[in-house]
C-alpha positions as CSV (number, residue, x, y, z in Angstrom):
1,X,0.0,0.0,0.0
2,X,3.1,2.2,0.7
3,X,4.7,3.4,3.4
4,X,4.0,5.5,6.9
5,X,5.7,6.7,9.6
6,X,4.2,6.7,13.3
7,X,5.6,9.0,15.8
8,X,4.9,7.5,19.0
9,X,4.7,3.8,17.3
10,X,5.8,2.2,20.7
11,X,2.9,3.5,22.8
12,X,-0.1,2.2,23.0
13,X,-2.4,3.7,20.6
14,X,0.8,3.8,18.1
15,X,1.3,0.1,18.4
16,X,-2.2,-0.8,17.6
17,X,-2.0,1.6,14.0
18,X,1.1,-0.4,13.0
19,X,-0.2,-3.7,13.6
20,X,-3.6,-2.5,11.3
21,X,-0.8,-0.8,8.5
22,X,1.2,-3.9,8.5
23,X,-1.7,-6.1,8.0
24,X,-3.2,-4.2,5.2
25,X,0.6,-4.4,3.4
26,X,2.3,-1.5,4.7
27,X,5.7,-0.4,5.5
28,X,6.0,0.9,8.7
29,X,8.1,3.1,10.7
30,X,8.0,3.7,13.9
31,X,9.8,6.8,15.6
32,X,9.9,6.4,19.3
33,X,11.7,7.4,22.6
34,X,10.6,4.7,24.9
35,X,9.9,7.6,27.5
36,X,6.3,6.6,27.6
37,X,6.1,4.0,24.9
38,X,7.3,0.8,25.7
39,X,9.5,-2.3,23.7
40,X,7.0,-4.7,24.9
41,X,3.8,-3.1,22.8
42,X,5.7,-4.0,19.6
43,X,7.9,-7.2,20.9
44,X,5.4,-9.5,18.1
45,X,6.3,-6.8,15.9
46,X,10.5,-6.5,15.7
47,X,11.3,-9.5,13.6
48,X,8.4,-8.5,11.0
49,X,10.1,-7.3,7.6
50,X,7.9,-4.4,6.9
51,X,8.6,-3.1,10.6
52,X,11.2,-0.5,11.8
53,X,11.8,0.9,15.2
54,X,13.9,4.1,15.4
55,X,14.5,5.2,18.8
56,X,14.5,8.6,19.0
57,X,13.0,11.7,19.3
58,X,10.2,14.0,17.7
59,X,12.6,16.8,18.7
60,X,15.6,15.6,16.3
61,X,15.2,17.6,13.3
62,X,17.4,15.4,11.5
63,X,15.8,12.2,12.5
64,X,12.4,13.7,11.9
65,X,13.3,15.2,8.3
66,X,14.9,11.9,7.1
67,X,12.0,9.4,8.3
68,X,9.2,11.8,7.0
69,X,11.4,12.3,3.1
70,X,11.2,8.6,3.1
71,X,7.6,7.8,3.7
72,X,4.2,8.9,1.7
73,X,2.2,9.4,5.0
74,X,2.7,10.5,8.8
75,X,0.8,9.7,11.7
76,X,1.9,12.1,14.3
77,X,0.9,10.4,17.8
78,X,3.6,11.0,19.8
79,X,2.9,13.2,22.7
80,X,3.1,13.7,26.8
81,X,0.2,12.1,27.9
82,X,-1.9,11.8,31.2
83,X,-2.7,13.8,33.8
84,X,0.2,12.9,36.4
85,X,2.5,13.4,33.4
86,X,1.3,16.7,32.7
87,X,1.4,18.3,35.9
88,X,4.4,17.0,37.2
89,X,6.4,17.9,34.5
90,X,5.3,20.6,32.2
91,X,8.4,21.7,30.6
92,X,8.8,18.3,29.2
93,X,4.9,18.4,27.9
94,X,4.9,21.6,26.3
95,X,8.4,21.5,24.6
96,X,7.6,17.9,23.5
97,X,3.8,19.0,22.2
98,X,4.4,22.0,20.8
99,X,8.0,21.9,20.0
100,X,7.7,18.6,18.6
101,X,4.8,18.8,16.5
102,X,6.3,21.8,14.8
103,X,9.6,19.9,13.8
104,X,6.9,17.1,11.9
105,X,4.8,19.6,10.3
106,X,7.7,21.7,9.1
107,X,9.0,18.9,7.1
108,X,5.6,17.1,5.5
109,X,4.9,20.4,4.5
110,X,8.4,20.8,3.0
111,X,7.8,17.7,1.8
112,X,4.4,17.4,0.6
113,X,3.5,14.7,2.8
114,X,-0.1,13.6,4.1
115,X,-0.5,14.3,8.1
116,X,-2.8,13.5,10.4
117,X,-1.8,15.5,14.1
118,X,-3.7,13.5,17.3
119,X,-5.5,15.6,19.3
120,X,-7.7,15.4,22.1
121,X,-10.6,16.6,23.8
122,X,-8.4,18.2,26.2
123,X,-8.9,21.4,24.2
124,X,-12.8,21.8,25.0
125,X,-11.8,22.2,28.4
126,X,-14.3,22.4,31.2
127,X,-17.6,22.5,30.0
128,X,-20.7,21.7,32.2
129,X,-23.3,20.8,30.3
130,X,-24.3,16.7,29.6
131,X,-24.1,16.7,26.1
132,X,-22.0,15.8,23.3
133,X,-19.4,18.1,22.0
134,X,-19.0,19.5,18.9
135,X,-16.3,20.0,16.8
136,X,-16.8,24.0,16.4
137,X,-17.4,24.4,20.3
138,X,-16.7,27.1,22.3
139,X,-13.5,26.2,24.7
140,X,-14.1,26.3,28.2
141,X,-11.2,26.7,30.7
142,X,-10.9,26.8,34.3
143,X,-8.2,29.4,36.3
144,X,-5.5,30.0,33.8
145,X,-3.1,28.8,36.5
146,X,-4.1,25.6,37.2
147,X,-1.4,22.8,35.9
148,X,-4.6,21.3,34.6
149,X,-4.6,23.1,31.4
150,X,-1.3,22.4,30.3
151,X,-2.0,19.6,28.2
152,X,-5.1,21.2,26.5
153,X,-3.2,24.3,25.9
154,X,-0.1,22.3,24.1
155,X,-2.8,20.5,21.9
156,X,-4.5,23.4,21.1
157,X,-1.4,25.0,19.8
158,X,-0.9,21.9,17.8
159,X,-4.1,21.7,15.8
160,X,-3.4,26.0,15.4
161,X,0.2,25.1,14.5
162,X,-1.2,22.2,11.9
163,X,-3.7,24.7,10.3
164,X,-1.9,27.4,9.9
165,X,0.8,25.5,7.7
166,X,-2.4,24.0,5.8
167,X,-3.6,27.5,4.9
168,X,-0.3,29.4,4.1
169,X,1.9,26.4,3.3
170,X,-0.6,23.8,1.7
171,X,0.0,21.3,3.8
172,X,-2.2,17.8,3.0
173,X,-3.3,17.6,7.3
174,X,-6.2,15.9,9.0
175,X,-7.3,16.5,12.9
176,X,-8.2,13.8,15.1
177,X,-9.6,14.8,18.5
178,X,-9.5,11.5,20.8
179,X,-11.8,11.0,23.7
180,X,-10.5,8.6,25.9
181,X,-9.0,5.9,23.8
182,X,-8.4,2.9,26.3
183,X,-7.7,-1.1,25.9
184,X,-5.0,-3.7,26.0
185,X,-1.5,-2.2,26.7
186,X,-2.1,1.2,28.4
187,X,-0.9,1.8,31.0
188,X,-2.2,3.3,34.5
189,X,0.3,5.0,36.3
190,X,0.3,8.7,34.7
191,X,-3.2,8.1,35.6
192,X,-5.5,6.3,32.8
193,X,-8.6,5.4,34.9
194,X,-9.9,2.0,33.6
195,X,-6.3,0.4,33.4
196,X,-5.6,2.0,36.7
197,X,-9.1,0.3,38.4
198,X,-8.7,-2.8,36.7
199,X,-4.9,-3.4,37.9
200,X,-6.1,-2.6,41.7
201,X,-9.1,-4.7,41.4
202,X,-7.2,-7.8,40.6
203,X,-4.7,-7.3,43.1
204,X,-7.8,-6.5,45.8
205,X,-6.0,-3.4,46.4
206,X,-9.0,0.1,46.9
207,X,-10.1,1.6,44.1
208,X,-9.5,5.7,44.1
209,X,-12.0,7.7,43.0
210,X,-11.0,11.0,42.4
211,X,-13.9,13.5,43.9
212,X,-17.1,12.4,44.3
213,X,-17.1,9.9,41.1
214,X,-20.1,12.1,39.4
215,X,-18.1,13.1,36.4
216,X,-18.5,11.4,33.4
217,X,-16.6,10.2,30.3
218,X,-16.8,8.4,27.2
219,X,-14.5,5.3,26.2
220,X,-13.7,4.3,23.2
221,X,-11.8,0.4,22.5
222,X,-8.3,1.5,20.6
223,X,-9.5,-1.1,17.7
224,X,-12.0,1.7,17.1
225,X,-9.9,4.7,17.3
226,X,-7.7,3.3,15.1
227,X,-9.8,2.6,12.4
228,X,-11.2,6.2,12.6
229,X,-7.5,7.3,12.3
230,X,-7.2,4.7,9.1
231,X,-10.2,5.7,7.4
232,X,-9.5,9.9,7.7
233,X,-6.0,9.2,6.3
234,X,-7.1,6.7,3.5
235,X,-10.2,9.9,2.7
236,X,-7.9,12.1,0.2
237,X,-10.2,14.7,-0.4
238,X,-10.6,15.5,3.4
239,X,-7.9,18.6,4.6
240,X,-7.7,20.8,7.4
241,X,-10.4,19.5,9.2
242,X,-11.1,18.2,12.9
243,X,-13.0,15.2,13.8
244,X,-14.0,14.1,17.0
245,X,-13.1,9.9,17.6
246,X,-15.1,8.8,20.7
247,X,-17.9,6.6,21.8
248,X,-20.9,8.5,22.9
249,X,-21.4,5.4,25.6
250,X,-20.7,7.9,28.5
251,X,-21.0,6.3,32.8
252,X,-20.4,7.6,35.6
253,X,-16.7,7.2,37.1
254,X,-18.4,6.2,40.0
255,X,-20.5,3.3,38.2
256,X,-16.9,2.7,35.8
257,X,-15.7,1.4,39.3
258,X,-18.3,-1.0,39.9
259,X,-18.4,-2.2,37.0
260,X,-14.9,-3.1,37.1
261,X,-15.6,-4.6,40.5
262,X,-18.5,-6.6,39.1
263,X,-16.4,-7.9,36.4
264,X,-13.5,-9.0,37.9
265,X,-15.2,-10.3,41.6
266,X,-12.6,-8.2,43.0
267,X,-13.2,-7.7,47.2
268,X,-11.2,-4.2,46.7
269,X,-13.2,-1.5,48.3
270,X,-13.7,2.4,47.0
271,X,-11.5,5.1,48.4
272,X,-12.3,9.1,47.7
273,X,-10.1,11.2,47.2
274,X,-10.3,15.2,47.2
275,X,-9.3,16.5,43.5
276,X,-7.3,19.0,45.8
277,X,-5.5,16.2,47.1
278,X,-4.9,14.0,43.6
279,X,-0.7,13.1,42.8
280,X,-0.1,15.9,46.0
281,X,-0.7,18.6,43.8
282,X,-4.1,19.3,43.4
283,X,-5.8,19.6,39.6
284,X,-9.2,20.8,38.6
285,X,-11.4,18.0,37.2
286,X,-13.7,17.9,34.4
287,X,-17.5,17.1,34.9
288,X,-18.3,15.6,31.7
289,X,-16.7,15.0,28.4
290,X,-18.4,13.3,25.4
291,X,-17.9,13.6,22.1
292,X,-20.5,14.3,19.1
293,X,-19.5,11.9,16.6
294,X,-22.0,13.3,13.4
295,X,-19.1,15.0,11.5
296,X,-16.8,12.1,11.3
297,X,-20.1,9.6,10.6
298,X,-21.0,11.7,7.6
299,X,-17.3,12.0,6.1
300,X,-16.1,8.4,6.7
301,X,-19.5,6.2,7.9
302,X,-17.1,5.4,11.0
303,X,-18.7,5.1,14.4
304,X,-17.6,2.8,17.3
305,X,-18.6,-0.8,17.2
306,X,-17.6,-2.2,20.6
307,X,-19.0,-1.2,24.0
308,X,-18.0,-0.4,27.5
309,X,-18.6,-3.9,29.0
310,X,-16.2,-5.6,25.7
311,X,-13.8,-2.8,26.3
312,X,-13.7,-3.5,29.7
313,X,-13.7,-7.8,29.0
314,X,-10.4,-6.8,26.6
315,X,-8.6,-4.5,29.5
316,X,-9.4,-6.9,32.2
317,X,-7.9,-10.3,30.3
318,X,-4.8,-8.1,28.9
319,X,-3.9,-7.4,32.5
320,X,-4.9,-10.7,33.8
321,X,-2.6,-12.3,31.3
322,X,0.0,-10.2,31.7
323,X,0.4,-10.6,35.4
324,X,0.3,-14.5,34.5
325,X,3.7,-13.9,32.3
């Protein structure tokens, strides 16, 4: 089919997108610093002959210029992600977002090769209202000082940074806005919620809610996200757009909890935890966050095919297998 470069191919969304290219006759390579991605997500993949590992960084303008002049398409995943990640070091997330982004943008435009820049749904920031959000929504932030907004603000800049070379440099760019993308291989500790519950659930270790457990979020299964990510690049005639990739299946943290409880007859119990207390720093939380999915639908026909409780089957037998190794 040709050949595409992943930055971020070692982490866990990235992994997934290289096992679909490969299958579908790709050649794939995979820029990665191992900082957050990991050598076990693409272990089945390092003897395959149309797979390629670089380790290194988004940040190396040489690296970066040679991988993108040898491929015909970029997906540019690679980011600082999750909240403890954010707050505790936001040097590292906004040079790496921001400074980053600009390096892979610089040279598809230079040259002439497809893009498609990861968002997230970060960049709504804190709205209220239960409803699903729309690509051309206002954004919503809390106090400009809170850590909190770090993330949003780097991704922001990136889908600015993205568009502005589309308009005055003609760069061939897609955005995709991710709403919680979980499933086999993320991992919890900078603070993804359902691999986080489901590795303390089978260990019968509590379960900590952050707040009161009201707020709300969508999931979608990677398999999904991925083949929204697929289906905008393979869609020539889409540029300089944002979609929104998320389920609309939005529950309750709280209820998320016991559902993981249910699931895996864990005896764990639920602990609460003050927002102003979360990773000893204190953060603002969001109170809901799902995505409206009509834009994306109407360009591609893509919409999510597997639901919580499967997402939720796939998390809890990756990790129960994985403990078993």
């Amino acid at each position: 089919m040709g050949s595409a470069l992943i930055t971020g191919g070692a982490g866990f969304i990235g992994s997934h997108l290289a096992e679909l290219l490969l299958a579908d006759d790709w050649e794939v390579w995979a820029l990665d610093d191992l900082s957050t991605g990991e050598n076990q997500n693409v272990t089945g993949l390092r003897d395959h002959p149309r797979f390629h590992l670089v380790v290194d960084s988004i940040l190396s303008q040489s690296v970066v210029s040679e991988l993108v002049h040898r491929v015909d398409v970029v997906y540019h995943l690679a980011a600082a992600v999750g909240v403890r990640l954010i707050v505790e070091q936001p040097v590292h997330t906004m040079v790496t977002n921001v400074q980053g982004t600009e390096n892979v943008l610089q040279y598809c435009a230079k040259f002439g090769k497809r893009v498609l820049i990861a968002s997230s749904s970060e960049v709504y920031g804190d709205h209220r209202e239960e409803r699903p959000l729309h690509e051309n929504d206002r954004r919503v932030y809390g106090p400009v000082t809170e850590r909190r907004w770090l993330y949003a603000d780097s991704k922001a800049m990136d889908e600015f940074l993205a568009l502005g070379f589309h308009d005055e440099r003609d760069l061939d760019c897609v955005i995709a806005r991710f709403f919680n993308t979980v499933g086999p291989r993320q991992q919890g500790q900078y603070g993804m919620v359902i691999p986080r519950f489901v590795g303390r659930a089978l260990a019968d270790e509590p379960l900590e809610v952050h707040g009161d457990g009201l707020q709300t979020r969508s999931f979608c299964h990677v398999q999904d996200t991925i083949r929204a990510v697929y289906g905008l690049m393979s869609a020539a005639h889409i540029s300089g757009e944002i979609f929104n990739v998320g389920s609309a299946e939005r529950v309750r943290i709280i209820d998320l909890a016991q559902r993981v409880l249910d699931l895996t007859e864990s005896r764990s119990d639920l602990t609460f935890i003050p927002h102003d207390q979360v990773y000893g720093l204190g953060i603002e939380d969001v109170l809901h966050r799902e995505p409206s999915i009509e834009k994306i639908n109407s360009a591609i026909g893509w919409q999510p095919t597997r639901t919580l409780d499967e997402i939720l089957r796939d998390v809890v037998e990756h990790t129960r297998a994985a403990v078993v190794a």
